[in-house]
N, C-alpha and C positions, 0 to 999 in steps of 0.2 A: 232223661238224666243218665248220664254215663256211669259203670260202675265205680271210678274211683272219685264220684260228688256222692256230698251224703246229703240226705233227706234229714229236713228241720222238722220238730214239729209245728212250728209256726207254718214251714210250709204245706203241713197237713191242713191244717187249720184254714188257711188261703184260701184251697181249694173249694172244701167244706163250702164258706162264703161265698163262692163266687156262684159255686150250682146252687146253691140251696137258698141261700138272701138274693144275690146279683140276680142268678136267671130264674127263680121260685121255683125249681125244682125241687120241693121241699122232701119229695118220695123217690127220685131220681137212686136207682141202684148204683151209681157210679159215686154219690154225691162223698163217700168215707172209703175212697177209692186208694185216694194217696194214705191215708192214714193206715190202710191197711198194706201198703209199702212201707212204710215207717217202721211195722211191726214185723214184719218181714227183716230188714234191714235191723231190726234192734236185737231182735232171736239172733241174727249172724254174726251180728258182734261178740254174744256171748254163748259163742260153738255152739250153736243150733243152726246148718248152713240148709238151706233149699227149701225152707219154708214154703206152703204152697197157699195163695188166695182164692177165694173161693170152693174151697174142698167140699164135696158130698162126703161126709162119715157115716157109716151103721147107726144104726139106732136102738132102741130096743123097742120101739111102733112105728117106724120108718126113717128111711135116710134123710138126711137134714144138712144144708149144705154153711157151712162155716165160715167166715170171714178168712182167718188165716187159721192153718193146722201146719201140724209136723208129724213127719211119719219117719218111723226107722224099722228095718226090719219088712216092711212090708204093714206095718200098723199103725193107726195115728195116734200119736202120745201125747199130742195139745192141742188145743184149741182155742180160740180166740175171738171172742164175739165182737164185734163195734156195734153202740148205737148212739144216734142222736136224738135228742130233747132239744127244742128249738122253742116249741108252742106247744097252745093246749094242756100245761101241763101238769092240770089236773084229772086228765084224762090219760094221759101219756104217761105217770109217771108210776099207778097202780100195775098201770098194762107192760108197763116194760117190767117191773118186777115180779110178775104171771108169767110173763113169756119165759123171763129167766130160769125160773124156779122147771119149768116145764121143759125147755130146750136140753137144758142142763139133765134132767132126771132121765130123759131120753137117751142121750148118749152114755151117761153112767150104769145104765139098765144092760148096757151091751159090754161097755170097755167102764168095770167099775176102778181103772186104774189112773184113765184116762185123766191129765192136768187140765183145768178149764181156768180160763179169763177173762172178766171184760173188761171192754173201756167203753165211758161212755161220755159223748159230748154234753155238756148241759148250758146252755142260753143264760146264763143269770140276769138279764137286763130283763128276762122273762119273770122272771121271782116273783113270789107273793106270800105272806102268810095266809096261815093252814087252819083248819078250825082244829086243829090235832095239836097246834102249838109249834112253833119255829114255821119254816121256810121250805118250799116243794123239794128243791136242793138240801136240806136240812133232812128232813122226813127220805127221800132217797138215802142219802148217805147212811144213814141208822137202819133201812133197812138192808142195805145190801151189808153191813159190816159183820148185822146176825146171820147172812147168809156167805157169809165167807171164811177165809181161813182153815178150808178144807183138808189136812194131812192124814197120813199115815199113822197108828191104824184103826182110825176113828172115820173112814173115807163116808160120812154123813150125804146118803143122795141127795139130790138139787141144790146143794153149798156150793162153790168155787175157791179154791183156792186162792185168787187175786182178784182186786178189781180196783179201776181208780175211775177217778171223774174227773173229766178234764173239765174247766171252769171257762165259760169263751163270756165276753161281750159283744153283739153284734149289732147292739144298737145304733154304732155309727162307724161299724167297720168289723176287721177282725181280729178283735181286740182277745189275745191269752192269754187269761189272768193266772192261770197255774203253770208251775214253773217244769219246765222239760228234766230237771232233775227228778222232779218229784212223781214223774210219769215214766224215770225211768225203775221206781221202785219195782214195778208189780213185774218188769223184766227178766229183776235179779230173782225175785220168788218164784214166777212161774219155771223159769229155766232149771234153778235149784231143785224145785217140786220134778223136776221131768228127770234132771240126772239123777236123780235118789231113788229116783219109781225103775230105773232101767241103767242097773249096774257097770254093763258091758259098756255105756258111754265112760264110765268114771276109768275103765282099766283102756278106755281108747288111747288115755291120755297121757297113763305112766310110759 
């Protein structure tokens, strides 16, 4: 894609389907490839330019490498996880909020300034109710919401400041049931959260 075409999220989403449903690469490292272009491309829209995919960042028990980050100065000031939920997932969906809570504490333990984000795919054609009450996607969303909304100067380890879920059908294609508005929320937040934490971008500007 040329720089002056812009990346959909539907065409994130495409992709997603085509490794992950079309060819069953359900573990395929490439498979949240584009989406993590997307994120790239949506930081640059709002003056966050040269975001980097796949970054290794410090840690505070070892380095851990990031879907997309941003650095200034020589340090990284965000971070940005993807995952998907596709299957299994009643299994998948305890462990991806373990992994969060831990990935997260990690990098905070080193750079407690650090903005974190995730985005995460979720299958709803995969749904089920829970013996916990509501829907795996239901039970997700409630837990990540007490584990977000990280600020200043309550900087709460293993919380995040953003996180959204993107809602897909893949039952009979690649079907995005959540609207590219609504995913461009966690954009406006993270970015805000990053010009507040590091002044000298705000006076970049006057």
């Amino acid at each position: 894609m040329s720089p002056d075409q812009s990346l959909s999220l539907q065409q994130a989403i495409d992709s997603l389907y085509d490794i992950a449903v079309v060819q069953q690469k359900t573990t395929s490292t490439i498979r949240l490839q584009r989406l993590a272009e997307y994120c790239v491309q949506e930081l640059a829209r709002r003056g966050l330019i040269s975001a980097e995919r796949e970054a290794t960042i410090p840690g505070g028990g070892r380095p851990k490498q990031w879907d997309v980050a941003w650095k200034y100065h020589e340090k990284y000031r965000l971070a940005i996880s993807l995952k998907s939920i596709l299957r299994n997932l009643a299994g998948t969906v305890p462990n991806r909020v373990d992994d969060l809570m831990g990935e997260v504490t990690n990098i905070q333990m080193y750079s407690p300034e650090v903005v974190v984000g995730y985005l995460m795919v979720f299958d709803v054609s995969q749904d089920a109710p829970t013996r916990q009450g509501g829907t795996w996607c239901d039970i997700l969303s409630q837990r990540l919401s007490r584990l977000s909304g990280r600020k200043a100067p309550a900087w709460s380890v293993g919380t995040v400041e953003s996180f959204v879920i993107i809602r897909v059908d893949f039952s009979s294609g690649p079907r995005l049931l959540t609207s590219e508005s609504d995913v461009s929320r966690i954009f406006d937040e993270l970015v805000r959260e990053t010009r507040e934490r590091n002044p000298s971008l705000l006076l970049r500007d006057t």
